[in-house]
The first five atom37 places (N, CA, C, CB, O) and aatype in JSON, in Angstrom:
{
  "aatype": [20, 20, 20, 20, 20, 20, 20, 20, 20, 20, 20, 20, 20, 20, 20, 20, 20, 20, 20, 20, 20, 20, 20, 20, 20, 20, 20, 20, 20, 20, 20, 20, 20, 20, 20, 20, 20, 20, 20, 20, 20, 20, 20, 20, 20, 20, 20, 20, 20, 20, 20, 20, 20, 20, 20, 20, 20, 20, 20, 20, 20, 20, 20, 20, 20, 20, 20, 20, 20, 20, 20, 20, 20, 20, 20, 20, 20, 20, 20, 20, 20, 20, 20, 20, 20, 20, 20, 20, 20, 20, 20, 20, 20, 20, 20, 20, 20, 20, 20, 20, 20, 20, 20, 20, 20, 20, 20, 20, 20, 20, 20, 20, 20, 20, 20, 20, 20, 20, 20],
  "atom_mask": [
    [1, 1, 1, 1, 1],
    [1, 1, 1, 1, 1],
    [1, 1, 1, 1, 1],
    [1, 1, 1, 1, 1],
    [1, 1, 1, 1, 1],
    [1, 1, 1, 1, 1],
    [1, 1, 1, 1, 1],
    [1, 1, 1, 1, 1],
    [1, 1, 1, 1, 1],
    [1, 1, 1, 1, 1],
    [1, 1, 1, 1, 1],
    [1, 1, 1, 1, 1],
    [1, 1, 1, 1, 1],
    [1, 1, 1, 1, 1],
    [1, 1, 1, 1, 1],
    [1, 1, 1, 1, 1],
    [1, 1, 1, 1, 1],
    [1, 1, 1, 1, 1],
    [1, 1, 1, 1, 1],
    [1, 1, 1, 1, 1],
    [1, 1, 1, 1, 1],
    [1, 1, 1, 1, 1],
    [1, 1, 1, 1, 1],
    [1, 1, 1, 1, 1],
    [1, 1, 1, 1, 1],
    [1, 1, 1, 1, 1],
    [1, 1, 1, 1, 1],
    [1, 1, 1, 1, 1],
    [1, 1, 1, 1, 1],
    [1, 1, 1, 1, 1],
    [1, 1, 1, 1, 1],
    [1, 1, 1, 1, 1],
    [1, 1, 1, 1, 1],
    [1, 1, 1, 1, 1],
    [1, 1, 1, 1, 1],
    [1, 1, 1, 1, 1],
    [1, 1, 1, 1, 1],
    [1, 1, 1, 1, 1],
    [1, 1, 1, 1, 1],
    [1, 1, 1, 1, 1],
    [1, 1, 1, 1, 1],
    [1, 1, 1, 1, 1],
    [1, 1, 1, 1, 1],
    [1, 1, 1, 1, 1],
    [1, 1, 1, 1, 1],
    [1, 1, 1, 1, 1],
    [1, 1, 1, 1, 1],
    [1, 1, 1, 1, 1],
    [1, 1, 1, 1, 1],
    [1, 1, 1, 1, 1],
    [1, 1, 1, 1, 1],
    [1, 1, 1, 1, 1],
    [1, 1, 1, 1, 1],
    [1, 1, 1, 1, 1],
    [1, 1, 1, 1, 1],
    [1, 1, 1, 1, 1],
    [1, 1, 1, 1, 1],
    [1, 1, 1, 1, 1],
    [1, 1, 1, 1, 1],
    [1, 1, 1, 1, 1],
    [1, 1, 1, 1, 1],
    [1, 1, 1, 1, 1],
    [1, 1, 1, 1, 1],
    [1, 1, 1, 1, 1],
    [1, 1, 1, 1, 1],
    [1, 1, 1, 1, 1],
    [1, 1, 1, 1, 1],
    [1, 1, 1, 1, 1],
    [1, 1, 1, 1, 1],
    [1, 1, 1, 1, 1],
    [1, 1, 1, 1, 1],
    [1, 1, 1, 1, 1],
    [1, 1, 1, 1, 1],
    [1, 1, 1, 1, 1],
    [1, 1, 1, 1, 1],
    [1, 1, 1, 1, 1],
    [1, 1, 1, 1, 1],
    [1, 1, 1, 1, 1],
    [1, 1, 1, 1, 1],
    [1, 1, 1, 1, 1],
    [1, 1, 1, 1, 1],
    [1, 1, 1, 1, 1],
    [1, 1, 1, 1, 1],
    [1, 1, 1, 1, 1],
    [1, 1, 1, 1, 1],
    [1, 1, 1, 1, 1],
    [1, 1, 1, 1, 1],
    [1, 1, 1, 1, 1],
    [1, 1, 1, 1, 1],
    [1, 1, 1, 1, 1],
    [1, 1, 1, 1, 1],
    [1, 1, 1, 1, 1],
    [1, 1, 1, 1, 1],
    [1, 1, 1, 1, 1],
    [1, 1, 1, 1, 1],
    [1, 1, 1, 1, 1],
    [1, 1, 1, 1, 1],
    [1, 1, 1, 1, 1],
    [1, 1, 1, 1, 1],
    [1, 1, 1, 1, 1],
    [1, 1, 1, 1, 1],
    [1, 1, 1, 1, 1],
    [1, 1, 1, 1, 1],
    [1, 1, 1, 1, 1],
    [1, 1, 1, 1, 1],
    [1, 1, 1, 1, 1],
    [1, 1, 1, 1, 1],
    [1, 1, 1, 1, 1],
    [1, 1, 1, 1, 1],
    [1, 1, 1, 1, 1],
    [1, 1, 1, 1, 1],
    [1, 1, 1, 1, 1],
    [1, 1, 1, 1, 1],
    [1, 1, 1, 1, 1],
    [1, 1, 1, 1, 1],
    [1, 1, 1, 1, 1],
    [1, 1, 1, 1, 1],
    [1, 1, 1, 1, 1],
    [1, 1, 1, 1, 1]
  ],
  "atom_positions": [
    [[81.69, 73.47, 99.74], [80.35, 73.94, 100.02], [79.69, 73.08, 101.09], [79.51, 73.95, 98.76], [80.31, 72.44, 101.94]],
    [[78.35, 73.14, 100.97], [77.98, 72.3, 102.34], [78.34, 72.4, 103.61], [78.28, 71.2, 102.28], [78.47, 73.53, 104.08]],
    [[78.54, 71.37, 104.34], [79.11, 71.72, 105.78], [80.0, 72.53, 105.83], [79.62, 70.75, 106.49], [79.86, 73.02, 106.95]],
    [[80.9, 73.04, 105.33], [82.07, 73.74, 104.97], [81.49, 75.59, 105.28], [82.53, 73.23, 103.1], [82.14, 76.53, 105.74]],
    [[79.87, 75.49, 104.75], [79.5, 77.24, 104.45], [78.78, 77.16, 105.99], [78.13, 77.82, 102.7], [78.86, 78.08, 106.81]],
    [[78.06, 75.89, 106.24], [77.49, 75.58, 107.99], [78.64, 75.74, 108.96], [76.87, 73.83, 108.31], [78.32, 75.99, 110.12]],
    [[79.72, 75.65, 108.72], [80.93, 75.96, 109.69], [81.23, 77.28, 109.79], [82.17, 75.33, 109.31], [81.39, 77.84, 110.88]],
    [[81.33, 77.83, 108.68], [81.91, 79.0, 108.71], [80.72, 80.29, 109.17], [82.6, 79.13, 107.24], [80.87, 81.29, 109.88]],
    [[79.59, 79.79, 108.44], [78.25, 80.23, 109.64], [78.62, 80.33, 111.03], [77.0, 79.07, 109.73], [78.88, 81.37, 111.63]],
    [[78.61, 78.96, 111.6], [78.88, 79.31, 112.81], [80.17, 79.93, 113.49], [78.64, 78.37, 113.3], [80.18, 80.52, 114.57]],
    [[81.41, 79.66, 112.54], [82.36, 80.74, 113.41], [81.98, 82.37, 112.89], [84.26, 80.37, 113.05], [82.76, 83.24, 113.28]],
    [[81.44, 82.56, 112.5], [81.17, 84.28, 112.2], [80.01, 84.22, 113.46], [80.38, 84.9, 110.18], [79.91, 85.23, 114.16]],
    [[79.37, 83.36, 113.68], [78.53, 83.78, 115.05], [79.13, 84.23, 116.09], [77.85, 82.79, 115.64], [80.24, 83.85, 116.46]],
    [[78.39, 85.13, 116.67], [78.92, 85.79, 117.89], [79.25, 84.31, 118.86], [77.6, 87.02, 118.64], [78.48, 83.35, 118.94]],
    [[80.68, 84.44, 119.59], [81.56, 83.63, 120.53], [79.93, 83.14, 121.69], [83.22, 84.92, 121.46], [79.81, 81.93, 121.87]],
    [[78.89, 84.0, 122.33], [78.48, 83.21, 123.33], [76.85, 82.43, 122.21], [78.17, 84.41, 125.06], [75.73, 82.06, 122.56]],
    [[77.31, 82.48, 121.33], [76.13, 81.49, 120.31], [76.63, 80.86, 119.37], [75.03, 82.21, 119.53], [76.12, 80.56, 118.29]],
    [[77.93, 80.57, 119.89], [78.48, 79.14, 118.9], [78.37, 77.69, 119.81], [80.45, 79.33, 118.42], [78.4, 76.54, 119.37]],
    [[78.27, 78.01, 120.79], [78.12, 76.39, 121.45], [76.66, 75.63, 121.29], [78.39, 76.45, 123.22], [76.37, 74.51, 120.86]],
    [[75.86, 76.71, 121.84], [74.43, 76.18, 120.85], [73.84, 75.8, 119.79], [73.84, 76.61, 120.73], [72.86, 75.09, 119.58]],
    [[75.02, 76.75, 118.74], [74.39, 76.53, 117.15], [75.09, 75.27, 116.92], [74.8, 77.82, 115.83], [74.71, 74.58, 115.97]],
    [[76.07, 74.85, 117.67], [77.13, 73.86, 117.28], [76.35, 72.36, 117.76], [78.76, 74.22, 118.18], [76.43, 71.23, 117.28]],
    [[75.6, 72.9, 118.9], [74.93, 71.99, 119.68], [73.54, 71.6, 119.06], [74.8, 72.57, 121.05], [73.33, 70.38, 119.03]],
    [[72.69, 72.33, 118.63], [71.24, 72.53, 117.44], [71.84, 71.56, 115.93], [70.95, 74.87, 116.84], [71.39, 70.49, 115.51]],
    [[73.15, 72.49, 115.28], [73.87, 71.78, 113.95], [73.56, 69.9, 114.89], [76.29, 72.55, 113.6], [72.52, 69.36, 114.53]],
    [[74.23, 69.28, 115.71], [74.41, 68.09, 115.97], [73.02, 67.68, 115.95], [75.18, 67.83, 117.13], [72.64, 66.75, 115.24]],
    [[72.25, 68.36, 116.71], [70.68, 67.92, 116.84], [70.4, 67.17, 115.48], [69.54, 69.34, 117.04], [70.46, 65.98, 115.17]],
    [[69.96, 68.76, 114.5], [69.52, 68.15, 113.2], [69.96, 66.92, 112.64], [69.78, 68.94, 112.31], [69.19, 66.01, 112.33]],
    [[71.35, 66.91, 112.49], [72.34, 66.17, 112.15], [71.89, 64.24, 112.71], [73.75, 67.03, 112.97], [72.02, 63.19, 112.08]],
    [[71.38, 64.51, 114.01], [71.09, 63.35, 114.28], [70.21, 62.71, 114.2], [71.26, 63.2, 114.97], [70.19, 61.48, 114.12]],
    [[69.07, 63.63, 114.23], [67.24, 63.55, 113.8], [67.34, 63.2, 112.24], [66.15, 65.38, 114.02], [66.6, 62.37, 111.72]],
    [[68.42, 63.99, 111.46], [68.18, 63.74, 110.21], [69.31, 63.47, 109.04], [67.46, 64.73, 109.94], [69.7, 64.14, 108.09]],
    [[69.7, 62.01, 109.64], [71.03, 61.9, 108.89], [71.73, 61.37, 107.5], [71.54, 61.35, 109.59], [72.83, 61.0, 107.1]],
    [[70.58, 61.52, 107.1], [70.38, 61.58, 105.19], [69.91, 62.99, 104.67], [68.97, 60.41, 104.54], [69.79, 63.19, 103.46]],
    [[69.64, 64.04, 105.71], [69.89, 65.21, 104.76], [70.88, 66.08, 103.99], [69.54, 65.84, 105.19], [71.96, 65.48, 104.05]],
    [[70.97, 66.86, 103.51], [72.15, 67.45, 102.9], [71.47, 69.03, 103.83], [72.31, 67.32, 100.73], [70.46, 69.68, 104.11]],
    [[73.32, 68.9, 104.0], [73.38, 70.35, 104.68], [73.96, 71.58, 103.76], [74.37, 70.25, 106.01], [74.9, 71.39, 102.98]],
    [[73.54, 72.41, 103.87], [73.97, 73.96, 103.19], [73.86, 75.05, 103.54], [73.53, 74.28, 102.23], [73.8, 75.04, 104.77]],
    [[73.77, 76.18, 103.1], [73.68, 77.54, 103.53], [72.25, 78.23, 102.5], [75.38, 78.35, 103.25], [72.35, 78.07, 101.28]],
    [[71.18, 78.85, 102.96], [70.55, 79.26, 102.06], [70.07, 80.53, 102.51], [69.69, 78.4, 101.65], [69.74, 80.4, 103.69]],
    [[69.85, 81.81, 102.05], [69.09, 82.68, 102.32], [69.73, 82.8, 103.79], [67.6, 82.37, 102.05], [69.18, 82.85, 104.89]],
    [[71.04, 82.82, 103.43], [72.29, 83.57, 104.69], [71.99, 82.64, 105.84], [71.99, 85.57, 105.34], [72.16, 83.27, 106.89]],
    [[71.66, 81.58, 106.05], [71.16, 80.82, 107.14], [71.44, 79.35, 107.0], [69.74, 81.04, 107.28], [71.29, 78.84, 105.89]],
    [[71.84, 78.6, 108.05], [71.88, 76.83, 107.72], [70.64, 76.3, 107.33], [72.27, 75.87, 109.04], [69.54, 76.62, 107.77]],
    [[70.93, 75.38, 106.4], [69.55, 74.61, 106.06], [69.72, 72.95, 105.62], [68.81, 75.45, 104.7], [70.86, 72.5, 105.62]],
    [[68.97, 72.34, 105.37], [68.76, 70.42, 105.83], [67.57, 70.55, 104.56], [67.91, 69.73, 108.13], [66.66, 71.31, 104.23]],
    [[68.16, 69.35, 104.12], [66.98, 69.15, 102.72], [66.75, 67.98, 103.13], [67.44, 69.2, 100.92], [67.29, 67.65, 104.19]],
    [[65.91, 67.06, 102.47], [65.52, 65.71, 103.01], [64.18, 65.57, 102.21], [65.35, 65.64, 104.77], [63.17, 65.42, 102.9]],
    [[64.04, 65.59, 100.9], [62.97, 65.55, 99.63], [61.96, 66.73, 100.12], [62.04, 63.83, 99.39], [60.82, 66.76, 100.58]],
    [[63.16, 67.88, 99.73], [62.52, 69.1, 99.99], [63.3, 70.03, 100.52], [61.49, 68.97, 100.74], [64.52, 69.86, 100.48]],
    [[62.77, 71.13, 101.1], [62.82, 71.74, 102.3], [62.34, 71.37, 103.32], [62.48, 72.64, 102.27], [61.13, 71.25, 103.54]],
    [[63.66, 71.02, 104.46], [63.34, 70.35, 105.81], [63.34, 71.28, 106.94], [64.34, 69.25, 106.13], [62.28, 71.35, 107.57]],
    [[64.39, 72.07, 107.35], [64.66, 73.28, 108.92], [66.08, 73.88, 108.31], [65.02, 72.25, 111.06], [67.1, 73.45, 107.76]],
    [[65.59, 74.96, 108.7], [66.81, 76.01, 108.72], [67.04, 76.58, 110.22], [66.45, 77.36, 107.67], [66.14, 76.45, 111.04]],
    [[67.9, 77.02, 110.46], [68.53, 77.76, 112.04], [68.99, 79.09, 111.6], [70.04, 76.88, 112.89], [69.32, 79.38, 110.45]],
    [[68.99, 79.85, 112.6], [69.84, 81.24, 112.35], [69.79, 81.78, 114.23], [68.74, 82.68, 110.87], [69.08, 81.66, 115.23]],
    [[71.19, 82.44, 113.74], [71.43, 83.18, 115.44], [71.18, 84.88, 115.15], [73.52, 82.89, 116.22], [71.69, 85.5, 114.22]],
    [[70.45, 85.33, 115.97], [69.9, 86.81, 116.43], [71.2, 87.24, 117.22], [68.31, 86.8, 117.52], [72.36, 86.81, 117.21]],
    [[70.42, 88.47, 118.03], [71.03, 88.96, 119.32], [70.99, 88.04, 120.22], [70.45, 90.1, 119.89], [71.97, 87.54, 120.77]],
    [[69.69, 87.72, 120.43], [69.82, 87.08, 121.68], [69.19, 85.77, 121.75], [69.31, 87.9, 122.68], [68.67, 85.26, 122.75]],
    [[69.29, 85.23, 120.49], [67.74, 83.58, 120.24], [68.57, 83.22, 119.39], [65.64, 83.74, 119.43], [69.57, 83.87, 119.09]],
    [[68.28, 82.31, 118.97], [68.33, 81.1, 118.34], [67.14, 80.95, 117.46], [68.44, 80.04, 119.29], [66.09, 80.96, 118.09]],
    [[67.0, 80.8, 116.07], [65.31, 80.44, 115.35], [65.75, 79.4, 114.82], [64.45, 81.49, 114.11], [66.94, 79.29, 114.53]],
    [[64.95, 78.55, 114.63], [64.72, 77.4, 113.95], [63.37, 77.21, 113.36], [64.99, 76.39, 114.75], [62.35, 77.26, 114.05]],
    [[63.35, 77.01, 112.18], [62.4, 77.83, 111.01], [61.86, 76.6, 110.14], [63.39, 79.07, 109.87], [62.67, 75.71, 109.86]],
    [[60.54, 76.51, 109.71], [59.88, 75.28, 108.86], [59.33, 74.16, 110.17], [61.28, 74.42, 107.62], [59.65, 72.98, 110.26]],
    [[58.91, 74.53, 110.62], [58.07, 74.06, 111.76], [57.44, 72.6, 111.45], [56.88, 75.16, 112.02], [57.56, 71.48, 111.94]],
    [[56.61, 73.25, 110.28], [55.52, 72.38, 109.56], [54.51, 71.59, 110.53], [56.26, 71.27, 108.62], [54.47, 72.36, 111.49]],
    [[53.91, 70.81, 110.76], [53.07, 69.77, 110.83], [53.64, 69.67, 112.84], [53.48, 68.23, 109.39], [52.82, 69.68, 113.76]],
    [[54.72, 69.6, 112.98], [55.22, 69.58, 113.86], [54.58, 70.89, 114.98], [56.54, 69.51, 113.37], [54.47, 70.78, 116.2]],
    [[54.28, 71.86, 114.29], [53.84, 73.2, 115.32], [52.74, 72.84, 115.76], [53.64, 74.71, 114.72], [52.56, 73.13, 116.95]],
    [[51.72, 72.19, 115.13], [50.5, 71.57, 116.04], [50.74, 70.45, 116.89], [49.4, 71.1, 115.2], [50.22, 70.25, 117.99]],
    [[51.47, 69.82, 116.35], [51.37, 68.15, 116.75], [52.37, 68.55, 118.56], [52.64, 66.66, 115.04], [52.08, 68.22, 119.71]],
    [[53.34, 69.24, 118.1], [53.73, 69.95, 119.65], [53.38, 71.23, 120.2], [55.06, 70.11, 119.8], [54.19, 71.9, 120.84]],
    [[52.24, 71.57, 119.98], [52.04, 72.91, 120.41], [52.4, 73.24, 121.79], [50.74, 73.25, 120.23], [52.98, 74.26, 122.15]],
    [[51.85, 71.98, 122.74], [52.29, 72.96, 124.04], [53.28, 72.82, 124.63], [51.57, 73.0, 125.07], [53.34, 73.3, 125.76]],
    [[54.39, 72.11, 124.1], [55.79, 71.9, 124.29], [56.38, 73.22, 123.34], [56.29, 70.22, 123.76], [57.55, 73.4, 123.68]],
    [[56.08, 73.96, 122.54], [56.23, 74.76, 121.7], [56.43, 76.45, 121.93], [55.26, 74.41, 121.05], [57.2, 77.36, 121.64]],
    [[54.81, 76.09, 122.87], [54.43, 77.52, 123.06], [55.51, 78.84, 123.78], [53.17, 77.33, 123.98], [55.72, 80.03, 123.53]],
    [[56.02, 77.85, 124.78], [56.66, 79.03, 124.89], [57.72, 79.78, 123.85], [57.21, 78.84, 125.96], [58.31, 80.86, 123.97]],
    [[57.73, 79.06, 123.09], [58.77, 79.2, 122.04], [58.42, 79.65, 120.59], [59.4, 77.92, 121.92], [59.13, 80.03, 119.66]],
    [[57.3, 79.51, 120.69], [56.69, 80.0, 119.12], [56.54, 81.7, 118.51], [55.06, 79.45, 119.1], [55.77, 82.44, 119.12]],
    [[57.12, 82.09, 117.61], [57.37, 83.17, 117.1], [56.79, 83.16, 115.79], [58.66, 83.41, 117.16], [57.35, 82.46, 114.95]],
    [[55.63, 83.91, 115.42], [55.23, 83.98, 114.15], [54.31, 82.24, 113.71], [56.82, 84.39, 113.22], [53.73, 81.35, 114.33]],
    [[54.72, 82.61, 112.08], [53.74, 81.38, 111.87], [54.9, 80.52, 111.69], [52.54, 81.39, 110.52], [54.35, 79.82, 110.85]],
    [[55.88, 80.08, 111.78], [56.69, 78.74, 111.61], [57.96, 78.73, 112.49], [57.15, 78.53, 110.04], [58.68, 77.73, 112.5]],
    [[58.17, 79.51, 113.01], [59.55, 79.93, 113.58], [59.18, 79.35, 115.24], [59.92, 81.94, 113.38], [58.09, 79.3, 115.8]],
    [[60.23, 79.04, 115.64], [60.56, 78.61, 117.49], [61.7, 79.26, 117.45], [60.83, 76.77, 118.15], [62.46, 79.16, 116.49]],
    [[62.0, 80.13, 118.67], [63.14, 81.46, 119.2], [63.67, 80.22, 120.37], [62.22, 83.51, 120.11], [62.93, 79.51, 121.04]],
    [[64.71, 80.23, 120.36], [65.62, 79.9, 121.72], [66.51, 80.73, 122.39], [66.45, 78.93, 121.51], [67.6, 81.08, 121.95]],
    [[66.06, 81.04, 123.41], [66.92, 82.35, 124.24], [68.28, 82.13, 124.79], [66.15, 82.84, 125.55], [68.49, 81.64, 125.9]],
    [[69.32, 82.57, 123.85], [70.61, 82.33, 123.93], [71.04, 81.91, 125.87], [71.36, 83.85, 123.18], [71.62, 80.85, 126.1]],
    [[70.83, 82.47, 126.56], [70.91, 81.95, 127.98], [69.74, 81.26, 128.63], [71.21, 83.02, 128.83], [69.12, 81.56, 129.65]],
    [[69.6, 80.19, 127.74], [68.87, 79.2, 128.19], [69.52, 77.92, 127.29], [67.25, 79.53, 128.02], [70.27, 78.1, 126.33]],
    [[69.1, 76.58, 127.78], [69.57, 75.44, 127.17], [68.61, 75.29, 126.07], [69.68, 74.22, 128.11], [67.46, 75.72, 126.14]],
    [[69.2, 74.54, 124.84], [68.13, 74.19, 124.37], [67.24, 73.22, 124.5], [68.29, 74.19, 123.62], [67.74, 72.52, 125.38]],
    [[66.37, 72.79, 124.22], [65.18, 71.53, 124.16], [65.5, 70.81, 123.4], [63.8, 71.74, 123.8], [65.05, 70.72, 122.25]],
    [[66.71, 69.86, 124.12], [67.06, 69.01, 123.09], [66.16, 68.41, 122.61], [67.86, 68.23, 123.33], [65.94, 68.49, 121.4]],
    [[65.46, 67.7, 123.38], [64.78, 66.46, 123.12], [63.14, 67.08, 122.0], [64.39, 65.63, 125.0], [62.6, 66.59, 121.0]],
    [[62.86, 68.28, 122.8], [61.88, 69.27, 121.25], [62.44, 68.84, 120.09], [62.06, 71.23, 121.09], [62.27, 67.82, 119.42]],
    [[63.21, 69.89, 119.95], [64.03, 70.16, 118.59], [64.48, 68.66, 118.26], [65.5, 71.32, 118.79], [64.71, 68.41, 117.07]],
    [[64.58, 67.93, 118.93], [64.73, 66.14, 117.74], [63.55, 65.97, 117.65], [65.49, 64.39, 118.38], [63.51, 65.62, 116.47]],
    [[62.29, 65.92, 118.06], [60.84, 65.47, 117.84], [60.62, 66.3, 116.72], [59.74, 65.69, 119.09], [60.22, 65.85, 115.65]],
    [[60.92, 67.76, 116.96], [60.23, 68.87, 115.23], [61.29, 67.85, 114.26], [60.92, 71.51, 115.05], [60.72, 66.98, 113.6]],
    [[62.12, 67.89, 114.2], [63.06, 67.57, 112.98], [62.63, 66.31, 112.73], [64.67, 67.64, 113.2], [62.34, 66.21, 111.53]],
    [[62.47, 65.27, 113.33], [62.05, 64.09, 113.27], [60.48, 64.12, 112.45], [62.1, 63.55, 114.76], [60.19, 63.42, 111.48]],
    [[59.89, 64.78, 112.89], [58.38, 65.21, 112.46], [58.21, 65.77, 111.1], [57.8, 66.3, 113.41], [57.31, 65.61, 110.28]],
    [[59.48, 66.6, 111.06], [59.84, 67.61, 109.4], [59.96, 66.29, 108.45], [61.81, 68.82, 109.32], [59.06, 65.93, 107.71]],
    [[61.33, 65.56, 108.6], [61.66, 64.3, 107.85], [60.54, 63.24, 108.01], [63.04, 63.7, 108.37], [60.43, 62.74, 106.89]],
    [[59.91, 62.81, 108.62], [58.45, 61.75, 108.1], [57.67, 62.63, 107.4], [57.34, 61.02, 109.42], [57.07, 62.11, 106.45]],
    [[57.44, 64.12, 107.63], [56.43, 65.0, 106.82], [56.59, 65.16, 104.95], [56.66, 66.59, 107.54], [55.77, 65.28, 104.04]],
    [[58.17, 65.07, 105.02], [58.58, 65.26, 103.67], [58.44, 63.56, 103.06], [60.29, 66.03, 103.61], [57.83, 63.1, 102.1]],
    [[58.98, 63.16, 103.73], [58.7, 61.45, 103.45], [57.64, 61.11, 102.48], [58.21, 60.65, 104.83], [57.63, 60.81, 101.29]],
    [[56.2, 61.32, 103.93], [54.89, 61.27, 103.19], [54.81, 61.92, 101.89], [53.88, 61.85, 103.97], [54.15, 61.38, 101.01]],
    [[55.42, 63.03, 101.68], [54.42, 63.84, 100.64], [55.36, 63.1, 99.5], [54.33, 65.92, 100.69], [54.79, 62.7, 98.48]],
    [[56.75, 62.93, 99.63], [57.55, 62.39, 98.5], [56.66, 61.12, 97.95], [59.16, 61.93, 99.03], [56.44, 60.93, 96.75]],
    [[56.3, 60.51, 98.73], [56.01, 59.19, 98.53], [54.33, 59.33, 97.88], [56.23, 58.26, 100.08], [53.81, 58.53, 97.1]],
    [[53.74, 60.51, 98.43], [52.72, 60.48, 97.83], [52.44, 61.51, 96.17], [51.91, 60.79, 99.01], [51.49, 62.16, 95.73]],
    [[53.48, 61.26, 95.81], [53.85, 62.31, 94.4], [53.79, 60.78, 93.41], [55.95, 63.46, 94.43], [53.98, 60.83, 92.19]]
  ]
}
């Protein structure tokens, strides 16, 4: 289970959105390397005293989902990217934001931090 159901996620992804998801999987992975990885609600997901970010591949995007605290704090690094109330779309022929997507995840894991610590 675990990385094992995140792998096999990504090889059922369509061939031109496995280098990204493979590339996003490392992101998290590095922003947050005490989470536990899994599959939830058909999608990758990162726990980290809680619910931390999930990913999923579309037609043509990339989402990365649980925003949290992070959607204000980067809004205008965001904007072009913001979909709904928690979701950021990445347009499969485009690179991703690396350096975004480690600041949200980074932002997710101190967010859960705080609240653990404040229980």
């Amino acid at each position: 289970m675990g990385a094992r159901e995140v792998d096999a996620y990504i090889a059922a992804a369509p061939p031109k959105a496995r280098p990204a998801l493979r590339q996003l999987r490392k992101i998290i992975r590095d922003a947050a390397p005490r989470a536990t990885e899994t599959v939830s609600y058909r999608m990758p997901y990162y726990s980290h005293h809680g619910r931390l970010i999930y990913f999923a591949v579309a037609r043509d995007w990339i989402g990365l989902y649980m925003l949290g605290r992070a959607k204000s704090r980067y809004a205008k690094e965001l904007k072009p990217y913001i979909s709904g109330a928690s979701t950021a779309r990445f347009a499969l022929d485009r690179p991703l934001p690396v350096g975004l997507i480690r600041k949200v995840v980074k932002e997710r894991v101190a967010e859960n931090e705080e609240r653990q610590k404040s229980r």
